[in-house]
DOMARKE-794036 format. One record per residue (C-alpha): residue in three letters; y, z, x. Coordinates in steps of 0.25 Angstrom, whole numbers, plus 5000, padded with zeros to 4 digits. Each point is the difference from the previous one (the first is absolute). Last residue first. Layout:
% DOMARKE-794036
  code     y     z     x
   Ala     Y     Z     X
...
This chain:
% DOMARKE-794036
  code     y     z     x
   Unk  5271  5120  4546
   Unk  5008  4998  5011
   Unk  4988  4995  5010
   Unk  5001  5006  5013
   Unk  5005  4993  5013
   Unk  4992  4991  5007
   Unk  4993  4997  5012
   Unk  4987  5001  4994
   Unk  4992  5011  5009
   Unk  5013  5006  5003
   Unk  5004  5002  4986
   Unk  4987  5003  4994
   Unk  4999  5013  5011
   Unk  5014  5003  4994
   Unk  4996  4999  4986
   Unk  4988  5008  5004
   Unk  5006  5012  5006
   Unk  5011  5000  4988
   Unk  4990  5002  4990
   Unk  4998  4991  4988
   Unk  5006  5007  4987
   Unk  4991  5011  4994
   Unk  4994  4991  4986
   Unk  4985  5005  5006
   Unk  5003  5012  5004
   Unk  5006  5005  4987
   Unk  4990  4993  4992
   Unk  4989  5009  5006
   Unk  4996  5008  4992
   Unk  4986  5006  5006
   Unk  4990  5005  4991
   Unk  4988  5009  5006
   Unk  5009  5013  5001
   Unk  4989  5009  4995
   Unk  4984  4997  4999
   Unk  4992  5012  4996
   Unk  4991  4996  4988
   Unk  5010  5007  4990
   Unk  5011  4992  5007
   Unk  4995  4988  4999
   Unk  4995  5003  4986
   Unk  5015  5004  4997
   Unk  5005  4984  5008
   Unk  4991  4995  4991
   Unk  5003  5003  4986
   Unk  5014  5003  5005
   Unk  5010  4991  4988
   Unk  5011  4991  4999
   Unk  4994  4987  4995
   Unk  5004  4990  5013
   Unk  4997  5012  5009
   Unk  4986  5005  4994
   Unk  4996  4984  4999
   Unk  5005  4999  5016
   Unk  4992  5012  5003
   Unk  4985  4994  4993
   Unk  5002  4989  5005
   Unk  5003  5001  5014
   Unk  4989  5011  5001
   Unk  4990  4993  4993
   Unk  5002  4987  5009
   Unk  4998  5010  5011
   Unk  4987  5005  4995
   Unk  4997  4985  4998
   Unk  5003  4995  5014
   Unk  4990  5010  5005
   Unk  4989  4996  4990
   Unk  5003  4984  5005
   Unk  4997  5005  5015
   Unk  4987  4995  5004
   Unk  5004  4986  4996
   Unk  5014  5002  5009
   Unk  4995  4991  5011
   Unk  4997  4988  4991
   Unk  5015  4999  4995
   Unk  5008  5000  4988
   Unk  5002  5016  5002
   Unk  5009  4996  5010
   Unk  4996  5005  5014
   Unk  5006  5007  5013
   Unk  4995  5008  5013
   Unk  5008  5009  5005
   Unk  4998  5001  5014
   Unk  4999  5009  5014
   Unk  4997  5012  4992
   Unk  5001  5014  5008
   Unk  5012  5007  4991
   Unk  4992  5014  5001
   Unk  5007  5006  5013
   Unk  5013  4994  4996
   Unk  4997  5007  4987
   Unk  4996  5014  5008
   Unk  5014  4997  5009
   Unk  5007  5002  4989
   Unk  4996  5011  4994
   Unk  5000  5008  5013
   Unk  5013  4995  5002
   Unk  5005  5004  4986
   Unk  5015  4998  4999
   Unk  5007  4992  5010
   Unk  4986  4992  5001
   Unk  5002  4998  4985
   Unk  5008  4988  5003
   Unk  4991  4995  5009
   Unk  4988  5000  4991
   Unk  5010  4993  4990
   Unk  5003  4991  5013
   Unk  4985  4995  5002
   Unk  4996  4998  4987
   Unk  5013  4989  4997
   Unk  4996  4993  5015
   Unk  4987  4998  4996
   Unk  5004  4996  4986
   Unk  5006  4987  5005
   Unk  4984  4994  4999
   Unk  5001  5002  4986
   Unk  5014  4993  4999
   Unk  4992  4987  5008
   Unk  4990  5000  4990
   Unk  5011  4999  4989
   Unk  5006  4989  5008
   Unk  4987  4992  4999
   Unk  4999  5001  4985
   Unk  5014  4997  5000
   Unk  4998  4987  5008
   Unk  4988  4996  4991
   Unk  5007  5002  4987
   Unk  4997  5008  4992
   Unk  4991  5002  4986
   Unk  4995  5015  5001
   Unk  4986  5006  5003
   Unk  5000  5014  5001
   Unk  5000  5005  5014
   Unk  4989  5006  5008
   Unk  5003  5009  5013
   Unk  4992  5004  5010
   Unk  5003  5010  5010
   Unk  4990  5003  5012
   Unk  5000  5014  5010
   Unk  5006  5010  4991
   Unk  4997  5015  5006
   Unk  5001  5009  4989
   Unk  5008  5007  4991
   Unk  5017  4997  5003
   Unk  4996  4987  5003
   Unk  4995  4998  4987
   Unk  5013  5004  4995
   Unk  5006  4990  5009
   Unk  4992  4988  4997
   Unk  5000  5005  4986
   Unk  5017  4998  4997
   Unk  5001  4989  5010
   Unk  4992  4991  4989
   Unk  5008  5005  4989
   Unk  5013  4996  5007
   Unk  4997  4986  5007
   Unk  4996  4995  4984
   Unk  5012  5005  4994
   Unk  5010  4993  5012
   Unk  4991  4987  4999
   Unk  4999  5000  4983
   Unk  5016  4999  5000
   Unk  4999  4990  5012
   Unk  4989  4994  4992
   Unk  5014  4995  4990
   Unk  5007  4993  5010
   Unk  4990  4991  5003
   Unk  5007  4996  5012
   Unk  5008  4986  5004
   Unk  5000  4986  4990
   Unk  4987  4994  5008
   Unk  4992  5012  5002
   Unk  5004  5009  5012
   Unk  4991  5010  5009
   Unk  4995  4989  5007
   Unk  5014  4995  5004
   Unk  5002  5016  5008
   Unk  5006  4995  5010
   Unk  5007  4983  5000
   Unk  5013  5006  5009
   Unk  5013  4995  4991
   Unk  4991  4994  4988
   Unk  4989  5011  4998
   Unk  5009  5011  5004
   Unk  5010  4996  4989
   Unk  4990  4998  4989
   Unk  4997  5015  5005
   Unk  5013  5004  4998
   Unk  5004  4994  4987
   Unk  4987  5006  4993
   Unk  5004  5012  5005
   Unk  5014  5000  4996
   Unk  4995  4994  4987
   Unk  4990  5012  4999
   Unk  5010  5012  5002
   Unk  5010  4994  4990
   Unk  4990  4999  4990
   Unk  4995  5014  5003
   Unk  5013  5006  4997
   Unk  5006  4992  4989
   Unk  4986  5002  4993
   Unk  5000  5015  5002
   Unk  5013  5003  4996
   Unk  4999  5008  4987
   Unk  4983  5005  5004
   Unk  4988  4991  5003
   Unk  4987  5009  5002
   Unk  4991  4997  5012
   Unk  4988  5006  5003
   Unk  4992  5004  5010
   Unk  4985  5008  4997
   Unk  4990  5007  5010
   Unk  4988  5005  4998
   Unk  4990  5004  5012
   Unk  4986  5003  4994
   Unk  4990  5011  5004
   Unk  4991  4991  4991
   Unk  4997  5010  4989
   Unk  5013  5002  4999
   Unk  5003  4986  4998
   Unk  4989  5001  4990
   Unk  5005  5010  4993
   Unk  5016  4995  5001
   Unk  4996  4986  4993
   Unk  4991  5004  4990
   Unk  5011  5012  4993
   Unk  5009  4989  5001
   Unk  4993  4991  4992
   Unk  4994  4986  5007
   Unk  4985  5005  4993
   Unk  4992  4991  5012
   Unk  4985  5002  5003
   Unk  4992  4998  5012
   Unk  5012  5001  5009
   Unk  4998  4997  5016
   Unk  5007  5005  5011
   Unk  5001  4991  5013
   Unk  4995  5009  5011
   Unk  5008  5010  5010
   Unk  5013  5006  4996
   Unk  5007  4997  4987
   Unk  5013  4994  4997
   Unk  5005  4995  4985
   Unk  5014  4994  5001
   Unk  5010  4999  4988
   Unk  5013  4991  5000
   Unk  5007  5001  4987
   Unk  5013  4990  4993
   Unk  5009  5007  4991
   Unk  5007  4991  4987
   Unk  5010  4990  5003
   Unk  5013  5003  4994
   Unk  5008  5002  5013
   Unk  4995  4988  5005
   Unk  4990  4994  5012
   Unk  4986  5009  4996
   Unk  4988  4994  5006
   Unk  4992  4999  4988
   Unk  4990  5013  4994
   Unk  4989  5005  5006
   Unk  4995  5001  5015
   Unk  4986  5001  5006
   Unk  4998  5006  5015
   Unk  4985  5004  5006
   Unk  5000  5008  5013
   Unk  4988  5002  5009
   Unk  5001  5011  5012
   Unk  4988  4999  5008
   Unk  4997  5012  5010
   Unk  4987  5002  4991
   Unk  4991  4988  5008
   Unk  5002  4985  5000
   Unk  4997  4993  4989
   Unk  5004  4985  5004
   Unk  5012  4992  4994
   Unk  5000  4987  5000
   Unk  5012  4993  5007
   Unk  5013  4995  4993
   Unk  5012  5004  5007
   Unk  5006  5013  5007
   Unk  5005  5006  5015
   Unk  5005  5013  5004
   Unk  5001  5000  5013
   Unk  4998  5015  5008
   Unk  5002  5014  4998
């Protein structure tokens, strides 16, 4: 597979071989035990923009019409747990510390930085974000030939460099697809080599939902801020009104937690690659 590159470009219709994805989020970027869950949903459909002539926003609505789509769903959430905010506010600091580090011992990666370091939250909503959009690239993979990915992205207040470094983490995900195909080489070769054989994109192309591109996308962005919604309110009051209409409607295993993954400790591989790059040892945080 070759590059994959992104920025603002118009995006052109091209033929059915086109996977659009639409992302919305509910509830705040969670950084303490107490915080309530925080939920990344993605809406991807093959071929044209779809278009709603009429909005109910009740579960029922939501999982007919993405039937009626032939939609991809997808959901990441985060719940904080005993533990969690000790976790994660470790992990960012050391981050944060790392790449203010980079910026001053070598000057890489400055462009991703505002003034005081990261926007530590958005690397909450980075980790959710990356995982709903992989989710339909490779289940659509799995279906058909897959030839142009577009992704629109609910407009959020960030800075310019994390915006940019949000771009650069979409283009990462062309090393992610390709070792998950890798790793099920061992156990479906045939499988696997139909997604390599399906994985023919050369870009993922990106927009913010703010931007004149994604005009033809603004019904798209609202199935996905339906589906946000609609699980982060059966989360925070305890109850399945959607996730039983999901199922009914045939979509299973659509919700990801990934609060696990996302307050697992910095890996070893890139502490040590930081610590060549920098010259220094790791932060005792």
């Amino acid at each position: 597979m070759r590059r994959l590159i992104s920025g603002p470009v118009i995006f052109i219709d091209h033929h059915m071989n086109t996977l659009r994805i639409y992302t919305d989020e509910a509830g705040s970027m969670p950084l303490r035990d107490d915080d309530g869950p925080f939920v990344v949903a993605s809406v991807a459909v093959r071929g044209v923009h779809p278009e709603i002539t009429s909005v109910e926003g009740r579960p029922r609505w939501l999982c007919t019409k993405l039937v009626e789509l032939g939609a991809f769903a997808n959901c990441s959430l985060v719940r904080p747990c005993a533990g969690y905010g000790l976790s994660i506010g470790k992990k960012l600091e050391k981050m944060d510390v790392m790449a203010r580090a980079t910026r001053l011992m070598t000057g890489a990666n400055a462009q991703y930085l505002t003034q005081n370091g990261l926007q530590q939250r958005y690397v909450i909503y980075s980790h959710c974000m990356q995982d709903v959009v992989q989710g339909p690239i490779l289940r659509a993979v799995s279906s058909f030939p897959v030839e142009h990915v577009e992704i629109y992205l609910d407009e959020m207040t960030m800075a310019p460099g994390t915006r940019r470094l949000l771009r650069t983490h979409v283009r990462s995900m062309n090393r992610n697809l390709v070792a998950t195909i890798e790793r099920l080489q061992a156990l479906s070769p045939s499988h696997a080599a139909s997604l390599r054989a399906n994985l023919r994109f050369d870009e993922i192309r990106v927009a913010w939902s703010n931007e004149e591109e994604s005009g033809a996308a603004k019904d798209g962005l609202r199935l996905a801020h339906y589906l946000a919604s609609l699980t982060y309110h059966d989360l925070v009051h305890a109850r399945s009104d959607l996730s039983d209409s999901m199922t009914q409607c045939g979509y299973q295993n659509y919700i990801r937690d990934i609060t696990p993954q996302l307050v697992r400790p910095i890996s070893q591989e890139t502490i040590a690659r930081w610590e060549q790059n920098s010259g220094l040892s790791e932060p005792e945080i």
